[in-house]
C-alpha positions as CSV (number, residue, x, y, z in Angstrom):
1,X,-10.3,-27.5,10.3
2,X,-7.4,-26.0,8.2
3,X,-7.7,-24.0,4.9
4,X,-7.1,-26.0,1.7
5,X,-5.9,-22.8,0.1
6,X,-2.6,-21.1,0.7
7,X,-1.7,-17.4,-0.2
8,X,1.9,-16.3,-0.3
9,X,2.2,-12.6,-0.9
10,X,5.9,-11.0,0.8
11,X,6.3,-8.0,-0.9
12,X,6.3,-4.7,-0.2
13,X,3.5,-3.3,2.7
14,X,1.2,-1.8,-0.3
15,X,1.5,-4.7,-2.7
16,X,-0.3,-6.7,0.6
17,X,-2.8,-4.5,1.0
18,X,-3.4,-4.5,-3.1
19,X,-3.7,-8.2,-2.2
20,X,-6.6,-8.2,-0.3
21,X,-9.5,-8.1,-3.2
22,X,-8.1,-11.3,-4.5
23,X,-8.5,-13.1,-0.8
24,X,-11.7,-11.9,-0.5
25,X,-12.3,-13.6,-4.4
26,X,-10.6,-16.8,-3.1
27,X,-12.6,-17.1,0.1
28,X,-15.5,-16.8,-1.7
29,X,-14.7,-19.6,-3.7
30,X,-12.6,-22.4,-1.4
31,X,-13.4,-20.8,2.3
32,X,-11.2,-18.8,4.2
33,X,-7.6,-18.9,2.9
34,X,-4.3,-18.8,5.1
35,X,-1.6,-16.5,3.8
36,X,2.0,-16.1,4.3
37,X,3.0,-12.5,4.7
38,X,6.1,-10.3,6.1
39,X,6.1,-9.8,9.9
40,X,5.0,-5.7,9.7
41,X,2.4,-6.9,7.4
42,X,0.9,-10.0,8.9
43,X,-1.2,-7.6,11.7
44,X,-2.9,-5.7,8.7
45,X,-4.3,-9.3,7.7
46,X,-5.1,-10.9,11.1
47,X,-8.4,-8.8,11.1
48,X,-9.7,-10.0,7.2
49,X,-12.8,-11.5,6.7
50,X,-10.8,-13.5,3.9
51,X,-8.1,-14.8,5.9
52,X,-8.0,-18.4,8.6
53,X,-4.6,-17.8,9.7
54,X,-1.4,-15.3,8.9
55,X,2.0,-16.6,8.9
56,X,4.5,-14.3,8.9
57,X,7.8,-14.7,7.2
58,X,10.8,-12.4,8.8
59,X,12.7,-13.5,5.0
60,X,15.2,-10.6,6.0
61,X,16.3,-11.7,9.5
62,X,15.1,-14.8,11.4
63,X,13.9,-16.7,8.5
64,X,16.7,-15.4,6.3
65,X,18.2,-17.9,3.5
66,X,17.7,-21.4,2.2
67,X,17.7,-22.9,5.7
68,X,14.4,-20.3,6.8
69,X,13.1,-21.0,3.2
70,X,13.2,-24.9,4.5
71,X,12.1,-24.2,7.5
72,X,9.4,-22.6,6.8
73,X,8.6,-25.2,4.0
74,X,8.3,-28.0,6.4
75,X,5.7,-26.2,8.2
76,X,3.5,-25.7,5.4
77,X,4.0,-29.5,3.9
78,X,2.3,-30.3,7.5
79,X,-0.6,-28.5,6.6
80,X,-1.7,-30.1,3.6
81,X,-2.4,-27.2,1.5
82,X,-4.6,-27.9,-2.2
83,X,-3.7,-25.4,-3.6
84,X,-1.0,-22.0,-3.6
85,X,-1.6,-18.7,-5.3
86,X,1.3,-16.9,-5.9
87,X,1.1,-13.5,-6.9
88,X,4.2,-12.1,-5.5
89,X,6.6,-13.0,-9.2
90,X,9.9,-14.2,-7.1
91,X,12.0,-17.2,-7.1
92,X,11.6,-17.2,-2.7
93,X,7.9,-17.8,-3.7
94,X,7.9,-20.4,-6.2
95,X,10.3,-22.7,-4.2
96,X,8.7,-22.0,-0.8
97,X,5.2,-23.5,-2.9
98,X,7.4,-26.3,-4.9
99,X,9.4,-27.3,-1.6
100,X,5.9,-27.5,0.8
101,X,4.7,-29.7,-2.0
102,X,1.2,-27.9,-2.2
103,X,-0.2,-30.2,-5.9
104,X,-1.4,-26.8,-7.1
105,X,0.5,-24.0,-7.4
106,X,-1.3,-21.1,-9.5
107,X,0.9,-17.9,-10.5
108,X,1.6,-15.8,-13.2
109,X,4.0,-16.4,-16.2
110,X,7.5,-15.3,-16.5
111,X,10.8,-16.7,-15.0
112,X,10.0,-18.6,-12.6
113,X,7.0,-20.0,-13.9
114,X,8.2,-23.6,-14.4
115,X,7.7,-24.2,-10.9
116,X,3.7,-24.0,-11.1
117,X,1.8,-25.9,-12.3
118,X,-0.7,-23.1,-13.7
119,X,1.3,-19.8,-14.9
120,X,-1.5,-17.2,-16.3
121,X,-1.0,-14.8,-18.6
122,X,0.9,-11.6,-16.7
123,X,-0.9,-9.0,-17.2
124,X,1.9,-6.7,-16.2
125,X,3.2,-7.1,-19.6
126,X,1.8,-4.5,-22.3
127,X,2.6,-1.6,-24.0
128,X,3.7,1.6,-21.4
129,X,6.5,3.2,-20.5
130,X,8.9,1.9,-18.4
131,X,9.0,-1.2,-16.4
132,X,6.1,-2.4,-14.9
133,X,3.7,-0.5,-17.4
134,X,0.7,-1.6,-18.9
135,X,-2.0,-4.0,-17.7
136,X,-4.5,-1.9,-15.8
137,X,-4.3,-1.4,-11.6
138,X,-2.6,-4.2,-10.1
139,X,-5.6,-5.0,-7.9
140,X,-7.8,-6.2,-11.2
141,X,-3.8,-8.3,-12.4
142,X,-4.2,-10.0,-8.9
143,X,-8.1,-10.7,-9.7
144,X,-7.0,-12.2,-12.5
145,X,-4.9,-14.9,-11.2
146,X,-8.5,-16.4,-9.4
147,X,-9.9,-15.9,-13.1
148,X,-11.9,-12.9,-11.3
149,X,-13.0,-10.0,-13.8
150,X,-11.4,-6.2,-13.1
151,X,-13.2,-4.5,-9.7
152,X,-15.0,-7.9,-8.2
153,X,-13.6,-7.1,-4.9
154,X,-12.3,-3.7,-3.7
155,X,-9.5,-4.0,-1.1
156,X,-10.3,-4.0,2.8
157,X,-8.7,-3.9,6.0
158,X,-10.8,-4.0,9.1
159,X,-9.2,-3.0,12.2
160,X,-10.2,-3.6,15.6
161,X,-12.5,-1.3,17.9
162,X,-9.1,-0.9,19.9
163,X,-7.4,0.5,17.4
164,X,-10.2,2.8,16.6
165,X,-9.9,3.7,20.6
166,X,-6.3,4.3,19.7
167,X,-6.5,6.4,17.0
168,X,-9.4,8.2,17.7
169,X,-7.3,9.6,21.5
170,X,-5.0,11.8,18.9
171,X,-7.3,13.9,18.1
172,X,-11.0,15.3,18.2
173,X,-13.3,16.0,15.1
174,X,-12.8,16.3,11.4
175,X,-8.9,16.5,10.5
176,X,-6.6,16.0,7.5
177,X,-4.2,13.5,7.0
178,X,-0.5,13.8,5.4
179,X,1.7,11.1,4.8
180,X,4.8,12.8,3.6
181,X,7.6,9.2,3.9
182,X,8.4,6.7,1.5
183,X,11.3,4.8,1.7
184,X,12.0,5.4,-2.0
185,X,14.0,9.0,-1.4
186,X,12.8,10.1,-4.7
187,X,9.1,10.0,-4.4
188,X,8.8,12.3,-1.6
189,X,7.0,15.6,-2.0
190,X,9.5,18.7,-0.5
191,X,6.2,20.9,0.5
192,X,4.3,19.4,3.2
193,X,4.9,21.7,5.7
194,X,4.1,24.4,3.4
195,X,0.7,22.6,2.3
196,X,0.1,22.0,6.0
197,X,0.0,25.6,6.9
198,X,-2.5,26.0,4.3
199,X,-4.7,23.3,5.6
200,X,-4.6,24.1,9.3
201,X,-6.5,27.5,8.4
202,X,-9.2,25.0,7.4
203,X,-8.7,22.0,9.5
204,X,-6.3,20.1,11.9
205,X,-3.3,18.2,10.2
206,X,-2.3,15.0,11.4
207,X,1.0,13.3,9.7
208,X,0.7,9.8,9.5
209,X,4.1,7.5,9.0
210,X,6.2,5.5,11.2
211,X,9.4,5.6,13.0
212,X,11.6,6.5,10.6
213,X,9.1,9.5,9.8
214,X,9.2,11.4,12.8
215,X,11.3,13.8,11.9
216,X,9.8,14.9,8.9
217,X,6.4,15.4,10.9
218,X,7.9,17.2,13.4
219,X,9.1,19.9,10.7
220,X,5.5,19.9,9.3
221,X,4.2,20.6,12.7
222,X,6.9,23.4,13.1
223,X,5.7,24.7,9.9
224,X,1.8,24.7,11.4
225,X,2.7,26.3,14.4
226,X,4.9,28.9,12.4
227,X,2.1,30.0,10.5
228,X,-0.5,30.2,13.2
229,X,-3.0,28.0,11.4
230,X,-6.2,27.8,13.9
231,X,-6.5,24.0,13.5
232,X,-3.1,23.3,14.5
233,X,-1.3,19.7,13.7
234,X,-0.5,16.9,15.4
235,X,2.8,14.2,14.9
236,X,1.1,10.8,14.9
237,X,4.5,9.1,13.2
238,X,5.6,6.4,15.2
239,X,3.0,6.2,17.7
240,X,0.5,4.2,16.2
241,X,0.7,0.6,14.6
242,X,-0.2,0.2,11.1
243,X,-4.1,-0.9,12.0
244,X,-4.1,2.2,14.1
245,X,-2.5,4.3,11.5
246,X,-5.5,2.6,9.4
247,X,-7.9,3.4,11.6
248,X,-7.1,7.2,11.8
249,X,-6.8,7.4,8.1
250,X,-10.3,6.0,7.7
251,X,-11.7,8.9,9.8
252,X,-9.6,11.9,8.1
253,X,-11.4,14.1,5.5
254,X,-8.8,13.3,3.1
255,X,-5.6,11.7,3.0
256,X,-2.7,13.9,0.9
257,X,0.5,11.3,0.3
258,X,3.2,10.2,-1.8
259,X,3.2,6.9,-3.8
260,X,3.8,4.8,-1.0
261,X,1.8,2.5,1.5
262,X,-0.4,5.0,3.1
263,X,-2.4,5.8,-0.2
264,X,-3.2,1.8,-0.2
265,X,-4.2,1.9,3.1
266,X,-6.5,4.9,2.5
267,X,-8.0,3.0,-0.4
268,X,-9.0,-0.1,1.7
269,X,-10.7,1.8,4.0
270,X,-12.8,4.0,2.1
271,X,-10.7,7.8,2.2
272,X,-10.5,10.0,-0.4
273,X,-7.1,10.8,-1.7
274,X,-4.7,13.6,-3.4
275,X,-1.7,11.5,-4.6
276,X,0.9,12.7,-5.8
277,X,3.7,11.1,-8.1
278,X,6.9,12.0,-9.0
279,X,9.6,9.2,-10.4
280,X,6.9,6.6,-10.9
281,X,3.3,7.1,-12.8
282,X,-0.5,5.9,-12.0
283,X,0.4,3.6,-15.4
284,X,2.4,1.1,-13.1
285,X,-1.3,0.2,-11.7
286,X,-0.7,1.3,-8.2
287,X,-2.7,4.4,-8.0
288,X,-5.7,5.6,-6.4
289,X,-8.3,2.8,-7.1
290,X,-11.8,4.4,-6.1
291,X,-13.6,7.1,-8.4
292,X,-13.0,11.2,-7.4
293,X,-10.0,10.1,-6.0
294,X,-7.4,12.3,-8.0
295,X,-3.3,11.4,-8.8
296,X,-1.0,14.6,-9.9
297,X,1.8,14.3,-11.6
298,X,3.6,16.4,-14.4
299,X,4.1,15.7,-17.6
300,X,8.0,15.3,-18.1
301,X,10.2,14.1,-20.6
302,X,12.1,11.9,-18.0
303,X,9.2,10.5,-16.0
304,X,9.3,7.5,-15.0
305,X,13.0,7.1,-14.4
306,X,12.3,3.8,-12.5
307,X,9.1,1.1,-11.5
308,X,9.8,2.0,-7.6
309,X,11.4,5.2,-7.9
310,X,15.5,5.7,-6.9
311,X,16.7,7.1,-3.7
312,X,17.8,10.1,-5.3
313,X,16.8,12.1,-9.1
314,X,18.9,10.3,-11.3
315,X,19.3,13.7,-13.4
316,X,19.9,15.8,-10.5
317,X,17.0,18.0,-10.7
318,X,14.3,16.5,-9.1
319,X,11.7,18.2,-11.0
320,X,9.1,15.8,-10.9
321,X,8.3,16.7,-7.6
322,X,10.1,20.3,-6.9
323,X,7.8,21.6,-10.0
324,X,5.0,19.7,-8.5
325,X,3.3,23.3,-6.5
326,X,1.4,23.7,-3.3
327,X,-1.2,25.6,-5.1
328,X,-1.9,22.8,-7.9
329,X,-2.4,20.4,-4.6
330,X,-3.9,22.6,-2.4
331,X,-6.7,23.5,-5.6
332,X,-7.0,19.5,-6.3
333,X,-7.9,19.2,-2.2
334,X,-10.8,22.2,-2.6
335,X,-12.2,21.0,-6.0
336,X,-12.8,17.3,-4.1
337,X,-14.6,19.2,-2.0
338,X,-13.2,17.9,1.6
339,X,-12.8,21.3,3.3
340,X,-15.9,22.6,2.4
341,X,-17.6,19.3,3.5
342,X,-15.8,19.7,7.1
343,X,-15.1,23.2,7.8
């Protein structure tokens, strides 16, 4: 039996993840729903309680361009979908819906909106600063799309017992996790290692990331072994997949990372988190979601500078995260309370 109701949600890694309360809405109302996702993303989903079938979308290689966008299109027509929810706000989305002639096609107002045939309110819209502001966390904006009141469904990911297996052969007993990368330049912290060292008195570190991460968790390691912390640290970047990375997060006293997919991961399964923003502000609505969870930031004249956050400090200066100190993170960890839990 196929779904009658279609997801399509190819955004960035974390704006998936954020996706996941409103599946678990729509499920609840039609049945489980299929979804269309980003190859790196699809695995994340496969496991979901919420979800029939994933069908990834590689929009940046194989299935690149109009003729993918067809392609693809053709595909879904054959599946005779009721309905589309659309809550990724891009023209690739609305025609992919339009062009697999799905009657109902439900997303948010704005550009592209003459191509549904319901556009709700955006709630992105509102007073703020800078781009993006306004509107509360983007988990409750998605909720809204299903007509679904702020917190009706927290977001989930479930991975497998084999990539608990996975994760749990790094390492032994209570740890902390770091997740110093971010493909936005700008948002990343300068004083892991630093932080690290302080940790590893406490508790092993693990750094969590992928391939193009390894470097920077090899420095943090460095800076472990350096200090002669008793816990010690471990490099897990680019040896796990993203469930696996999942999975280890879910078991870590407390995950410390930048604004970038590993603080939605943490959130979806259930680990407390230090975040800490630099360009970009907890007012965009993609901040720590669960109560005691605790976002730093400083309070600067030129924050935000952008919704994602630029490659580089516009201004030079990078203040936003240079002023941003070890010991205002490091007293955030201890008042939450995770060291003292697991020491």
């Amino acid at each position: 039996m196929s779904s009658q109701t279609l997801v399509i949600q190819t955004a960035f890694l974390g704006d998936v993840v954020l996706t996941t309360p409103l599946l678990s809405a729509l499920a609840a109302r039609h049945g489980p729903v299929d979804v269309v996702t980003t190859p790196i993303a699809a695995p994340l989903l496969e496991t979901h309680p919420a979800v029939r079938h994933v069908i990834p979308y590689d929009k940046r290689r194989a299935d690149r361009g109009w003729a993918g966008l067809r392609r693809l299109a053709r595909r879904l027509r054959a599946e005779r979908y009721e309905r589309a929810y659309l809550p990724h706000r891009s023209l690739r989305t609305a025609a992919l819906a339009l062009l697999a002639r799905i009657p109902s096609r439900i997303g948010f107002s704005g550009a592209w909106s003459f191509l549904y045939t319901e556009a709700r309110p955006n709630p992105r819209t509102g007073a703020g600063a800078g781009a993006g502001a306004g509107g509360g966390h983007e988990i409750d904006r998605l909720l809204a799309l299903a007509d679904e009141p702020p917190g009706a469904y927290p977001p989930q990911l479930l991975p497998t017992a084999l990539d608990e297996q996975v994760a749990a052969g790094l390492i032994d007993g209570a740890f902390v996790a770091l997740a110093p990368g971010s493909i936005w330049g700008s948002k990343r912290w300068p004083y892991y290692g630093e932080l690290a060292a302080r940790l590893a008195v406490h508790l092993p570190v693990v750094v969590v990331g992928g391939p193009d991460d390894i470097g920077l968790g090899e420095e943090i390691v460095g800076a472990v072994g350096r200090s002669g912390g008793r816990g010690g640290a471990v490099n897990a970047c680019g040896k796990l997949t993203l469930r696996q990375s999942a999975a280890l997060i879910k078991h870590a006293a407390l995950l410390v990372t930048n604004d970038s997919a590993p603080l939605h991961l943490a959130s979806a399964v259930g680990t407390p988190i230090v975040a800490l923003f630099g360009p970009t502000i907890t007012e965009f609505g993609f901040g720590p979601v669960r109560p005691g969870d605790v976002a730093l930031g400083l309070d600067l004249q030129c924050r935000p500078c952008s919704s994602h956050g630029p490659p580089q400090c516009p201004l030079g200066h990078h203040r936003c995260m240079r002023d941003l100190t070890v010991e205002a993170v490091t007293r955030a960890i201890e008042e939450m309370g995770a060291l003292r839990r697991r020491s």
